[in-house]
C-alpha positions as CSV (number, residue, x, y, z in Angstrom):
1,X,0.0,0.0,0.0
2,X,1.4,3.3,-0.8
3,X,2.5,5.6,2.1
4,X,-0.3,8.5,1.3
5,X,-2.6,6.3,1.4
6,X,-1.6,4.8,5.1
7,X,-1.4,8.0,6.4
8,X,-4.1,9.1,4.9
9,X,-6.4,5.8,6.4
10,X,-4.5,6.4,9.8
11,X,-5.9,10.0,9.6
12,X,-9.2,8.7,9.2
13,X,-9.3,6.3,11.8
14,X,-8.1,8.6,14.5
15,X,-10.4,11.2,13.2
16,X,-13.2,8.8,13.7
17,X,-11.8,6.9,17.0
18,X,-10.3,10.1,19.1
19,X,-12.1,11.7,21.4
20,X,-12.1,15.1,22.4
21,X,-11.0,15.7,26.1
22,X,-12.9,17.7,28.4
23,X,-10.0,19.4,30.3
24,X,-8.6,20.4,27.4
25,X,-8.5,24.3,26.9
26,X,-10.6,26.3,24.6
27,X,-9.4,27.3,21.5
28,X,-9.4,31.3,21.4
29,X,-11.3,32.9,18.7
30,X,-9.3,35.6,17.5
31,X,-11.3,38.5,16.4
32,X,-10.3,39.9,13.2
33,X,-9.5,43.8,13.6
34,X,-8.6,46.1,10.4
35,X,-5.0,47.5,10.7
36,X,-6.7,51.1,10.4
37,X,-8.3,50.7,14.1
38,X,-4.9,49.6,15.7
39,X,-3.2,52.5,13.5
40,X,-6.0,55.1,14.6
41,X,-4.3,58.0,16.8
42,X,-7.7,58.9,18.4
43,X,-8.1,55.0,19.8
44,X,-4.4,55.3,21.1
45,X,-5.7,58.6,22.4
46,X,-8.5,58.0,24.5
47,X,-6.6,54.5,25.6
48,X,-3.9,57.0,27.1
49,X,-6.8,59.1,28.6
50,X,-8.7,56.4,30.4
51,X,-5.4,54.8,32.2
52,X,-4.9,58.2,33.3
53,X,-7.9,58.3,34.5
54,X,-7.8,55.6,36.7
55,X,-4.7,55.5,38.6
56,X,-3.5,51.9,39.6
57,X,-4.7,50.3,43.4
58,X,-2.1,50.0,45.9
59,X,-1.5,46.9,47.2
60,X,-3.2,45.4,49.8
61,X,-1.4,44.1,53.2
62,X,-3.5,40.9,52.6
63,X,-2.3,38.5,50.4
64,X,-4.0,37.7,47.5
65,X,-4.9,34.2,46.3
66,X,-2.1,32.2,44.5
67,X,-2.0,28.8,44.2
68,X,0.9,28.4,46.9
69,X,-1.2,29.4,49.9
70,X,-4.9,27.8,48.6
71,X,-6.4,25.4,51.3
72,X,-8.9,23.4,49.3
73,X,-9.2,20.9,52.2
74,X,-12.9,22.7,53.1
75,X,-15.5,24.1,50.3
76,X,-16.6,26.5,53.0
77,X,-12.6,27.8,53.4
78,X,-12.9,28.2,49.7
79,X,-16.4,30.1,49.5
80,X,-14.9,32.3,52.1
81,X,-11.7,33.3,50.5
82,X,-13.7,33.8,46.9
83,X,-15.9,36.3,48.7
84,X,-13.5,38.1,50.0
85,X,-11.5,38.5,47.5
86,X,-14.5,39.5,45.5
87,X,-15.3,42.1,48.4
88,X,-11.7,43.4,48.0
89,X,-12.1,44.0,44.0
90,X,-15.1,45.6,44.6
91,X,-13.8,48.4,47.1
92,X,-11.0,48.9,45.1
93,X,-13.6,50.1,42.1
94,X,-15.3,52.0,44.4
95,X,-12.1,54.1,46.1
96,X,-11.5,54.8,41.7
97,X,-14.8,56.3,41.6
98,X,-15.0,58.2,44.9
99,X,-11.9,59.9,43.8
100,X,-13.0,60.2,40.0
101,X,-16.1,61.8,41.6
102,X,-14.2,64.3,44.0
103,X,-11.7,65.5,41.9
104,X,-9.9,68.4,44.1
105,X,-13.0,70.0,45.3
106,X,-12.4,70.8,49.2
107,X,-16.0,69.5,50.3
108,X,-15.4,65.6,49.5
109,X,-18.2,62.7,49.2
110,X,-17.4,59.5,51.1
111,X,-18.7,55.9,49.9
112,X,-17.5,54.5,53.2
113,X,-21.1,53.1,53.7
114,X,-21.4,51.1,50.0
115,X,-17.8,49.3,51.3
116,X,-17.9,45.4,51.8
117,X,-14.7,45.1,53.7
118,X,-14.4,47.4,56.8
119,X,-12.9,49.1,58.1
120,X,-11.0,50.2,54.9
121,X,-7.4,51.7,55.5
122,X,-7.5,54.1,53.1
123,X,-3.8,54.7,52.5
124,X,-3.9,57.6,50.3
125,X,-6.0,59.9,52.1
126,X,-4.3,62.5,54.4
127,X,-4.3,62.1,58.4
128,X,-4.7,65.7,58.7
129,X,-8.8,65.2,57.1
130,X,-10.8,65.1,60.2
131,X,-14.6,64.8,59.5
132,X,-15.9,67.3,61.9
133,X,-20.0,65.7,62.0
134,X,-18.3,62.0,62.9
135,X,-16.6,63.5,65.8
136,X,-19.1,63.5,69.0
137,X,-16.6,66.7,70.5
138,X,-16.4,69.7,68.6
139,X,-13.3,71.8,69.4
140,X,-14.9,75.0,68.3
141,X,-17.8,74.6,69.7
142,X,-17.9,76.0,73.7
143,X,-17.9,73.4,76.8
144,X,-21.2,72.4,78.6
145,X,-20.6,72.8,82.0
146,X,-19.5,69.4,83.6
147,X,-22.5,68.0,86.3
148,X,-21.1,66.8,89.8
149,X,-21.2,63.5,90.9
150,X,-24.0,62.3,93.1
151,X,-21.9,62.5,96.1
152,X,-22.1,66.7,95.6
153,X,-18.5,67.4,95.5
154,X,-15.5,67.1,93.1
155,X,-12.2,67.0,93.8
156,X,-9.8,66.5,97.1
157,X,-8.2,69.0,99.9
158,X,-8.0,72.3,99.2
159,X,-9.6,71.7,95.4
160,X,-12.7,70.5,96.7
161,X,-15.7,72.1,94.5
162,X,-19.0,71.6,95.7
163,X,-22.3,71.7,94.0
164,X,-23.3,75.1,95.1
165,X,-19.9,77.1,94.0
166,X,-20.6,80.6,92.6
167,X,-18.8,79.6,89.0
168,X,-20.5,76.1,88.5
169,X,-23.8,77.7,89.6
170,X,-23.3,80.4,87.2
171,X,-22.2,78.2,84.2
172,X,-25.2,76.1,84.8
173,X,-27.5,78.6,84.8
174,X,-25.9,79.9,81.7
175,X,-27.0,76.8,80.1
176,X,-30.2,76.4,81.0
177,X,-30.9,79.3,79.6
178,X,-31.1,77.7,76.4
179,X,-34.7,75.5,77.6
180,X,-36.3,79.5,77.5
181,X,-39.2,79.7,75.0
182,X,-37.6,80.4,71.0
183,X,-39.0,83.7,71.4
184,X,-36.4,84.8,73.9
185,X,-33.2,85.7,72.1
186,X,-30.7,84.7,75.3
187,X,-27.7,84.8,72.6
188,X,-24.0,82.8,73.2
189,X,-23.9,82.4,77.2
190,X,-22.3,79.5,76.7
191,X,-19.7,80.8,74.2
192,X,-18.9,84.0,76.4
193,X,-18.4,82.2,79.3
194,X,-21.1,84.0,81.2
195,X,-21.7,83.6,84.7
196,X,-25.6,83.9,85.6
197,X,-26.1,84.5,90.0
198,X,-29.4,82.3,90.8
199,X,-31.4,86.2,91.9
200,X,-30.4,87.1,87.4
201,X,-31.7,83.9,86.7
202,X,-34.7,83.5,88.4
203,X,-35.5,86.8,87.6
204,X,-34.9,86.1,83.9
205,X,-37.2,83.0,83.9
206,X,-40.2,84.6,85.9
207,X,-40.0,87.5,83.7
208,X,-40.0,84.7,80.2
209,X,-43.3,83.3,81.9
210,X,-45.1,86.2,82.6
211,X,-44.6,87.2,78.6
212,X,-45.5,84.2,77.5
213,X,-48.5,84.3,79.5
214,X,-49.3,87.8,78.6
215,X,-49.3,86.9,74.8
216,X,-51.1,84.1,75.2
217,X,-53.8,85.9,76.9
218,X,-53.5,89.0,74.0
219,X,-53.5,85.9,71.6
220,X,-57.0,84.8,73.1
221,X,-58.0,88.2,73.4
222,X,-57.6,89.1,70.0
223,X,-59.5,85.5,68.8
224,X,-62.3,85.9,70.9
225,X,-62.8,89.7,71.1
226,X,-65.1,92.1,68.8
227,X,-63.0,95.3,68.7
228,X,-64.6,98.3,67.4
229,X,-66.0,98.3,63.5
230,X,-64.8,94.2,63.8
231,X,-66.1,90.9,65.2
232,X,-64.6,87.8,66.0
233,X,-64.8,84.6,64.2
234,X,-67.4,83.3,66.4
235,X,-69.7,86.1,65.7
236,X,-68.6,86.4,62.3
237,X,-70.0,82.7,61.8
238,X,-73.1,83.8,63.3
239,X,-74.0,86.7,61.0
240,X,-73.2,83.8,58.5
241,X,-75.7,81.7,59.7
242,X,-77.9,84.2,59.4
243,X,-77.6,84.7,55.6
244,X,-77.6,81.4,55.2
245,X,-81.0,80.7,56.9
246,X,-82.3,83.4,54.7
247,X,-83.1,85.6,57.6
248,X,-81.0,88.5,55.9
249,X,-80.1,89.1,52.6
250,X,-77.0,90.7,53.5
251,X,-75.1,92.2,55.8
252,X,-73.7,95.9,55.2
253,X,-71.2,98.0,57.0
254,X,-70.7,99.3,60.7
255,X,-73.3,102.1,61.4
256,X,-72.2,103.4,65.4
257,X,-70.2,102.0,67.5
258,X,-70.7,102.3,71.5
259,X,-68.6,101.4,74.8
260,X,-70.3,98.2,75.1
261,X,-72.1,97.2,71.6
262,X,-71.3,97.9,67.8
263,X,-74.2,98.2,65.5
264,X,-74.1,96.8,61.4
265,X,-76.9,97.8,58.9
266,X,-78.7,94.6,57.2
267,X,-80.8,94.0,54.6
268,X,-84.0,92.2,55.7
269,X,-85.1,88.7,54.1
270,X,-87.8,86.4,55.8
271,X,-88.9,84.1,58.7
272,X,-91.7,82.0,58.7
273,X,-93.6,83.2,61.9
274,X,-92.4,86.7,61.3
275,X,-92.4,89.8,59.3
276,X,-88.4,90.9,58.8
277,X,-88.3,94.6,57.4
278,X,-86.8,95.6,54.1
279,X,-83.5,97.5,56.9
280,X,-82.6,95.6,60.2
281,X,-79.8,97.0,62.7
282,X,-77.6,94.0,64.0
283,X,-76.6,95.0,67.8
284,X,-73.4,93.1,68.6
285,X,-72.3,93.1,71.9
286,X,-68.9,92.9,72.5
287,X,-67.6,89.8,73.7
288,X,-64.5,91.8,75.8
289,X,-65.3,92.4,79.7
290,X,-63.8,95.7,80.0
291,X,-66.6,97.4,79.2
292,X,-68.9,95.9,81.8
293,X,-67.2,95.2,84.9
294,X,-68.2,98.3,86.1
295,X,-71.7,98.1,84.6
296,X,-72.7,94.9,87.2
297,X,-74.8,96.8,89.3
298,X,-77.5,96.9,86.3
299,X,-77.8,93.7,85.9
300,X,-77.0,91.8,89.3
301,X,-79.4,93.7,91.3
302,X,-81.9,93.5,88.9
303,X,-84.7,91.1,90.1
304,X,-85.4,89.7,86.7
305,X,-81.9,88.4,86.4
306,X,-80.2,88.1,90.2
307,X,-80.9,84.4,90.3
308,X,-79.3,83.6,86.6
309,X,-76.0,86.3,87.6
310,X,-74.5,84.6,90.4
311,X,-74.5,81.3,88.4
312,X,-72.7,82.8,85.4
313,X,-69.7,83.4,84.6
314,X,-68.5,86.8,83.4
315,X,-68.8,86.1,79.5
316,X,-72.6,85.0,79.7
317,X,-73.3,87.5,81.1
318,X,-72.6,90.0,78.0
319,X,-75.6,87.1,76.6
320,X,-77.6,88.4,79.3
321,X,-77.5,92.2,78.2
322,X,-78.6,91.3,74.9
323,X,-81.6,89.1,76.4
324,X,-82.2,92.3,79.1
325,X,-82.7,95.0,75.9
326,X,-85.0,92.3,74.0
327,X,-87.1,92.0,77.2
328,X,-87.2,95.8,77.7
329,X,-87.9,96.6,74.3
330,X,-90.6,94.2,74.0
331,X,-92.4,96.2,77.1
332,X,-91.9,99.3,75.6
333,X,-93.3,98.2,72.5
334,X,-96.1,97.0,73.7
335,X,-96.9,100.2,75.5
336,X,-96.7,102.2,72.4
337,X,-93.5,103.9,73.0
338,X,-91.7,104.9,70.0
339,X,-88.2,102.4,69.5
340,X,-87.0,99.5,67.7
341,X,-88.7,96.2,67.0
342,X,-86.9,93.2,68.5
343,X,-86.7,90.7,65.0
344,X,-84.0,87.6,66.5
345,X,-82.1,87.2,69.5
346,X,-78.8,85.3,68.4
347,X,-76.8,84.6,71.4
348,X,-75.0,88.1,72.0
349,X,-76.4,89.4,68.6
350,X,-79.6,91.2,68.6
351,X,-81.7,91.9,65.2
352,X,-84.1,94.7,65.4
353,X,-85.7,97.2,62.9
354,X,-83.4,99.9,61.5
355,X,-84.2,103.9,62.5
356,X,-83.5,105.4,59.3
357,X,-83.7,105.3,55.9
358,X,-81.7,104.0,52.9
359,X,-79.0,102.8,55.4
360,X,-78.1,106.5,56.7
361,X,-79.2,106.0,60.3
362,X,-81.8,108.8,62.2
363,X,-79.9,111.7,63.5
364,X,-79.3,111.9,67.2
365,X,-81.3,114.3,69.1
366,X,-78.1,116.4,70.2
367,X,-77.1,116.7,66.4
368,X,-80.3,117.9,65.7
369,X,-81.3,121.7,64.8
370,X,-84.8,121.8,65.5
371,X,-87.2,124.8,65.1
372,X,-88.7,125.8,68.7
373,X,-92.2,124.4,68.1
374,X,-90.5,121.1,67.3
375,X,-88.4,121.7,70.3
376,X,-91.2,122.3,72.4
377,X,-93.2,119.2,70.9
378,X,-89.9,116.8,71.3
379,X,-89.7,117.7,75.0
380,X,-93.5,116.9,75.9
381,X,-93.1,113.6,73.9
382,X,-89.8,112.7,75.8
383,X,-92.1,113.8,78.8
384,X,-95.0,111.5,78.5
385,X,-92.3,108.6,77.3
386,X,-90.7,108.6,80.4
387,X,-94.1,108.4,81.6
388,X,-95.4,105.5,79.8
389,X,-91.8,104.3,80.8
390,X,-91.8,104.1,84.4
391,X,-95.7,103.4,85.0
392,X,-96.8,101.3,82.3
393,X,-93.4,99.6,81.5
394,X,-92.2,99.4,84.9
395,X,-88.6,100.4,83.7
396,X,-86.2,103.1,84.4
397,X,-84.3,103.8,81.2
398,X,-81.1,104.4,83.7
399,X,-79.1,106.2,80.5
400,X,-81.4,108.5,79.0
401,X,-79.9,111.7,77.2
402,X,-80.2,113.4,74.0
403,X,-77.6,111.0,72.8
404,X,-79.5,108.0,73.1
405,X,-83.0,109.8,71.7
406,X,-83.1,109.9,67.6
407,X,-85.2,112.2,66.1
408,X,-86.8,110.0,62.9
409,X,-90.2,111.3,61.0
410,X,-91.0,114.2,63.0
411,X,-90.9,112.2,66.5
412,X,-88.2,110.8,69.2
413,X,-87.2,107.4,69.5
414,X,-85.5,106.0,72.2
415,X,-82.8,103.6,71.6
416,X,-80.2,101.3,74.0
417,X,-82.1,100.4,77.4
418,X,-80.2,97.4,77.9
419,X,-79.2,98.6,81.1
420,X,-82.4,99.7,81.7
421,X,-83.8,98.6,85.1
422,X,-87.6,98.1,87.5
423,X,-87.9,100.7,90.2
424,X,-87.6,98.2,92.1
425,X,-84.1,97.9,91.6
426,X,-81.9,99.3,94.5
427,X,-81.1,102.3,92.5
428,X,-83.4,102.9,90.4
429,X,-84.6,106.0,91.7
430,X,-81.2,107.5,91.8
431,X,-81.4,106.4,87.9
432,X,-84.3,108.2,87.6
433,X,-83.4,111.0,88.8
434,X,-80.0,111.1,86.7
435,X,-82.0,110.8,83.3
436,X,-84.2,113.8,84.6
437,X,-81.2,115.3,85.1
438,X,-80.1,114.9,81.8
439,X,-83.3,115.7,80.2
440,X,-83.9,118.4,81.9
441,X,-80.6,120.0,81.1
442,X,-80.5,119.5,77.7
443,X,-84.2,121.1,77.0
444,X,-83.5,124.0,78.9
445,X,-80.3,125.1,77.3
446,X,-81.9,124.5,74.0
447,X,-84.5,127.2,74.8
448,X,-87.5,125.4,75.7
449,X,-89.4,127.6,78.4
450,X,-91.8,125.3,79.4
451,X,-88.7,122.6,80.5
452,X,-89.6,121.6,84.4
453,X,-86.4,121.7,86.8
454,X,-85.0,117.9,87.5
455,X,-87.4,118.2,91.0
456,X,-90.4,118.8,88.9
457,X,-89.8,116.3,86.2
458,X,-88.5,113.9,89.0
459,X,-92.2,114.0,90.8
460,X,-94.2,114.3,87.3
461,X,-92.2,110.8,86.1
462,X,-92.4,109.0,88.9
463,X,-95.4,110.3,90.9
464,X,-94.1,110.8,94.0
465,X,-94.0,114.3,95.9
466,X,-90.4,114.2,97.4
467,X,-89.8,117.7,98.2
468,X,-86.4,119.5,99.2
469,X,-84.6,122.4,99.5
470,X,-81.2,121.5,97.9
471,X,-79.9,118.7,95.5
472,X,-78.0,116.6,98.7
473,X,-81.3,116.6,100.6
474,X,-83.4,115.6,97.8
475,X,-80.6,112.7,97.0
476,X,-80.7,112.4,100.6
477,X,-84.1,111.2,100.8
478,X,-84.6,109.5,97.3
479,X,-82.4,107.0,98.9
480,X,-84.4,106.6,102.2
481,X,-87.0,105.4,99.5
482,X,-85.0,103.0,97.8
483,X,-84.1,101.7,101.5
484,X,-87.3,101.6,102.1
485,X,-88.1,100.1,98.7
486,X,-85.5,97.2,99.5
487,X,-86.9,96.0,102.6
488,X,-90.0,96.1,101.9
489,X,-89.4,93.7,98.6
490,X,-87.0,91.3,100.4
491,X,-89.8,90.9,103.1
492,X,-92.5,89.9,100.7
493,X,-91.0,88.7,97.9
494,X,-90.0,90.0,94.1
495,X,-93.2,90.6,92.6
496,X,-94.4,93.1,90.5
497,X,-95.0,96.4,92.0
498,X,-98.3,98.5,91.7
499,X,-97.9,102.4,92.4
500,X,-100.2,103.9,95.2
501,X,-102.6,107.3,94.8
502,X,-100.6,108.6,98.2
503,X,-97.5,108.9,96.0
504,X,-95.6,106.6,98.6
505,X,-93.2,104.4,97.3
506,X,-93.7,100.8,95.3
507,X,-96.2,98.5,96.7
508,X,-95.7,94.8,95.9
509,X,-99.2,92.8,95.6
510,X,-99.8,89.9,97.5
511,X,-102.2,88.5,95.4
């Protein structure tokens, strides 16, 4: 056989009988690449710029794995050393990027935290770097004052400091400053090395409570206070209501304002068991105390409400005015007497008919210039009012003057008798005779001849004949009557009274 041809079978055979062994290594695939991409001077470029870029790791002080030092007597040895050397890789790559990402900028950006293997000695970086927020003392910050040990002394012999030393006391006060409200601005004690004595200090925080008590109460005040041409939000809500309901159509501006009261113009709408005019006032009463804590004696002496005013506290009673005018207008209303009609009772808001027209409010009687015949006529109307007042209402108006009169289609009207009272009040005669005063007064220096002296008018309102020769004695003896008055009600109870033909005082009926 020819020698090709053997070698050529023996090829074959092996070709078809040789296996191909498993441990054998892979034959590379060499990619083909053009000479112009190893030639290109932009690839050798950005090669140059990248190894530039990332600068080459130190070396560890572990050593890495070789195959001198590899135990392979335990899988979980092995398992071990993989991770860790894969922990190790992984660090390095992230110390290339925290630097890559810092660059020389002073504030730096740590990746400690994203580390596997820690703690990291991070050769490269300078010992002079202190990270001032991972440090729990700060140098340039100023020293709290150090506490003394339970026993209540630090230090031996002659440096013995006790708890109630002058400096520690003053450092500590110093300090405590800092729990004062954020209101107080108590600056760098601390800092300065200031030295409070327990007198400053106490002194300091009674004076921090007492302003923060006195703005909350001016806080409170100004929430739950109508000041003058304003109301608070809980009235405010209530004039809402009010819309809303479809008792008014609107609500206009502030008309008057008054020491204890502040009137707004409305526009009437409707109510089912009552007529609402086309104009209404809405009388707000002021929700502030000020204004009545001298005005008690009208109200807590008044038989009608003495029960319901010791039960009360101080802001129902400003409730209790607004009930007090209703019930007195009602009377006077229903004795003829020209004054506003009484259309809602809301709490401390009262709705009554406006005196005026096209929201300009009815002139006051003082800011009237009235010829004498309508003079004259306005006195003898006022005159039989206070009249019809004190008999058939049973009421003392208690305020009456030509500033609480308006003068409105030819006639008077008399307006605020909230603090009007009986004449069985303890004082109501000496209210009487103070609105005679002021009647009087007024009438006779506006040229009315046929004005009666406050003695006169005194007797012709009230029907009695009390009859003196100067003001003290007629005082005098108006008071002997309300004494009089006084007992004679607390003995027989508070009923109403019934005027004798003798012109003595009041007699309560038994009946």
């Amino acid at each position: 056989m020819d020698q090709i041809g053997i070698t050529a079978e023996e090829n074959e055979t092996g070709s078809v009988w040789k296996t191909k062994s498993p441990w054998g290594a892979p034959k590379a695939v060499v990619t083909p690449c053009s000479l112009t991409e190893v030639m290109s001077e932009q690839l050798a470029v950005q090669l140059d710029e990248e190894l530039s870029a990332f600068p080459i790791c130190p070396d560890v002080n572990e050593p890495l794995i070789t195959g001198d030092n590899i135990d392979t007597s335990s899988d979980l040895k092995l398992a071990q050393m993989l991770q860790m050397e894969f922990d190790r890789e992984f660090d390095t790559q992230l110390r290339r990027e925290e630097k890559k990402f810092n660059g020389d900028s002073k504030v730096s950006i740590s990746f400690e935290n994203y580390r596997m293997v820690h703690p990291y000695d991070d050769t490269d970086s300078s010992e002079d770097e202190v990270d001032w927020q991972d440090t729990r003392h700060d140098p340039y910050g100023p020293d709290k004052p150090t506490t003394n040990p339970r026993k209540g002394f630090a230090g031996k012999g002659k440096n013995i400091t006790t708890k109630h030393d002058e400096v520690v006391c003053g450092r500590k006060n110093t300090a405590r400053m800092e729990n004062f409200a954020p209101e107080v601005q108590v600056g760098d004690g601390i800092g300065m090395d200031l030295k409070l004595s327990n007198q400053v200090f106490n002194a300091l925080k009674q004076h921090c409570y007492s302003e923060q008590r006195r703005s909350a109460r001016l806080h409170e005040k100004k929430e739950h206070s109508t000041a003058e041409q304003a109301v608070d939000p809980k009235t405010r809500l209530l004039m809402y209501k009010m819309v809303n309901a479809g008792i008014l159509e609107n609500i206009h501006g502030c008309i008057s304002t008054g020491k204890e009261s502040v009137v707004f113009h409305g526009k009437g709408g409707s109510m089912e068991d009552k007529t609402v005019p086309e104009e209404c006032a809405l009388k707000v009463y002021k929700t502030t105390l000020n204004e009545f804590k001298n005005r008690d004696k009208y109200i807590k002496d008044d038989y009608r409400f003495k029960e319901r005013f010791s039960k009360l506290n101080p802001r129902k009673i400003i409730r209790m005015w607004a009930e007090k005018e209703m019930h007195n207008l009602a009377r006077m209303q229903k004795a003829g007497i020209p004054c506003p009609e009484v259309i809602l009772l809301k709490k401390h808001i009262l709705v009554m008919s406006f005196i005026g027209e096209n929201q300009v409010p009815a002139p006051k009687l003082k800011e009237m210039r009235l010829s004498s015949e309508d003079m004259k006529g306005a006195y003898f109307q006022v005159l039989h009012m206070m009249q019809q007042l004190y008999q058939e209402c049973n009421l003392v108006h208690a305020d009456l003057s030509e500033y609480n009169m308006l003068w409105h289609d030819g006639k008077v009207w008399l307006i605020d008798v909230s603090q009007s009272v009986e004449p069985t009040h303890p004082h109501g005669l000496e209210f009487l005779f103070r609105d005679c005063r002021n009647v009087s007064t007024f009438f006779q220096k506006a040229g009315v001849s046929e004005a009666m002296n406050v003695y006169d008018l005194f007797n012709a309102v009230s029907g009695l004949e009390v009859k003196a020769d100067s003001e003290a004695e007629f005082i005098a003896q108006i008071e002997l009557l309300e004494k009089m008055n006084e007992d004679h009600v607390q003995k027989h109870g508070k009923k109403a009274p019934s005027y004798s033909d003798d012109g003595g005082p009041p007699i309560i009926n038994d009946d």
